[in-house]
N, C-alpha and C positions, 0 to 999 in steps of 0.2 A: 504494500500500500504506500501510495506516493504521499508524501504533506509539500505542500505549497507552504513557502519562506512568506509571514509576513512584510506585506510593503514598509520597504526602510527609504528612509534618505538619511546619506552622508552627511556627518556634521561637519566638511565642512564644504558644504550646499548653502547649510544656514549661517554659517557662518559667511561667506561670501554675500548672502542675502541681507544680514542682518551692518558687513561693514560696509555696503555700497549703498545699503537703504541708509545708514544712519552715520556717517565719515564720520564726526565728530563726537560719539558714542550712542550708545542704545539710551532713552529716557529713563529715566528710574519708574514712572507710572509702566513704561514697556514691560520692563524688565520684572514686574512682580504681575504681570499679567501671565504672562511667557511662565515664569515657575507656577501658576497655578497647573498648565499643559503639561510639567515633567520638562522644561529646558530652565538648566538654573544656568544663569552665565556669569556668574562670580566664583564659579569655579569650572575644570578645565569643561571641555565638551568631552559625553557620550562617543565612542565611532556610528554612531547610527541612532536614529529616531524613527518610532513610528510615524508613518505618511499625517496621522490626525496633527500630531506635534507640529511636521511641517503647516499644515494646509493652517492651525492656528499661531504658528507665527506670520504666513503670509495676511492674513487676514487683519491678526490685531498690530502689527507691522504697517498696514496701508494707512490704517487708521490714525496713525502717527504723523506717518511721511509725507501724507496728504490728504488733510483732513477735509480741505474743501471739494474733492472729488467726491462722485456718488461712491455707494461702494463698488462698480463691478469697475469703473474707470482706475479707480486707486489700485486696482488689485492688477488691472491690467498694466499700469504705471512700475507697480513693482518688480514684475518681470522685465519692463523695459529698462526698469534704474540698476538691475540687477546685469544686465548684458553690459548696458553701460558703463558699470563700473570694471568689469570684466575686461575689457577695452582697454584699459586704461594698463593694466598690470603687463608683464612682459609677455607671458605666455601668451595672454590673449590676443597682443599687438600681434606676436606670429601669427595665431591662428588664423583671426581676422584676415590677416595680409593673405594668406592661401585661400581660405573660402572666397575673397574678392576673387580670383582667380578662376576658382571652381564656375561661380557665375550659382543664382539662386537654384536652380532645381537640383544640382548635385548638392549643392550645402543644405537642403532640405531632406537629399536621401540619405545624410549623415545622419538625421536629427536621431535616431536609434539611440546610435551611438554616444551621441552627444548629453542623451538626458540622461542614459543609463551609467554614465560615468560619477551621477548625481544622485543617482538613487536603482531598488533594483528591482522596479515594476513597471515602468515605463513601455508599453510597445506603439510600436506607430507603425504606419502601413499608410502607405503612398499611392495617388492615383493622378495620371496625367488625366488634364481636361484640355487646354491646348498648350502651348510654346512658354505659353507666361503666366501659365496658372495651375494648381495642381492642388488636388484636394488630401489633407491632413487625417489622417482617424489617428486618435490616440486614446486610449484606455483609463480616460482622467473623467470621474465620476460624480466628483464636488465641485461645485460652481466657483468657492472661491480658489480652486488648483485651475478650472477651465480657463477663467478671465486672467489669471497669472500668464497660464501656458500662452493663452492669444498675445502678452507682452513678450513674453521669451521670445515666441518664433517671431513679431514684428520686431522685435529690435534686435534677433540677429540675422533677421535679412536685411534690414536698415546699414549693421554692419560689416556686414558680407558685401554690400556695394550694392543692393535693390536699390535702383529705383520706383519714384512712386511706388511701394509696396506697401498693399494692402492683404487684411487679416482678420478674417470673420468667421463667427460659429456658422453654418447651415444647417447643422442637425447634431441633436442630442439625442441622446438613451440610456439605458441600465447599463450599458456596457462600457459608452465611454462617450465621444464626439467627434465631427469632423470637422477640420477648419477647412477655408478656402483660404490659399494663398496665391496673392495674385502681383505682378509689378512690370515695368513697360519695358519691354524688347529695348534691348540695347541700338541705339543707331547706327 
């Protein structure tokens, strides 16, 4: 009889989330929110958190970061501030610098790869629609991980070098959702 590994993310997922959401430290109102979910961050990190942990750090994290957003905008904000700060670090400047190269539809067939480096439930499965658009399914079941995830892949097609790229649900279910990813043909 087989058991399925409960969904983890790496701690340091959140932590990359929690220094690019917040450069100048976590809030202290944050941070006693955060230890009621089981993340204490005055002391070292866990190797791994249950996905619930994640999905209520992303949540009571937006709340923070930007408070005047609705919620699904903030939430979608913090996957974008989270790519962005990623950018910023060395690793990321390589990566970035190669996916520009890739061109968006191969740096979309990474995305696997990419989110499972981050945690170990992640699947995604890819559908071309035409040249410049290609639909998303990922196995993300809570709304505040879907509206993150839509920040993730828009801000690292943003950059990866998409133009105009756009990123929207078209369908949810029990199982997970699909995004559409869309941006303009290179000239």
């Amino acid at each position: 009889m087989s058991e399925t590994a409960p969904p983890l993310v790496f701690s340091h997922s959140l932590q990359s989330l929690l220094t690019r959401a917040f450069p100048t430290g976590v809030p202290s109102g944050l941070k006693e929110k955060l230890r009621t979910v089981g993340l204490e961050l005055d002391r070292p990190l866990l190797p791994a958190y249950p996905k619930e942990t994640w999905a209520r750090t992303v949540e009571y994290g937006a709340q923070y970061a930007f408070p005047r957003e609705t919620r699904e905008q903030a939430w979608r904000r913090m996957g974008e501030r989270m790519v962005e700060g990623y950018q910023e670090t060395m690793i990321g400047r390589a990566m970035f610098s190669t996916l520009r190269l890739l061109g968006p539809r191969r740096m979309l067939l990474r995305s696997q790869k990419s989110f499972r480096s981050g945690n170990n439930y992640t699947e995604v499965r890819l559908t071309d629609v035409s040249p410049t658009v290609v639909d998303v399914w990922f196995n993300e079941t809570e709304e505040v991980l879907r509206q993150f995830t839509v920040g993730l892949v828009l801000g690292g097609m943003r950059a990866g070098g998409a133009e105009e790229s756009r990123v929207e649900i078209t369908q949810r279910d029990a199982q997970g959702m699909t995004l559409r990813a869309s941006w303009k043909a290179p000239s």
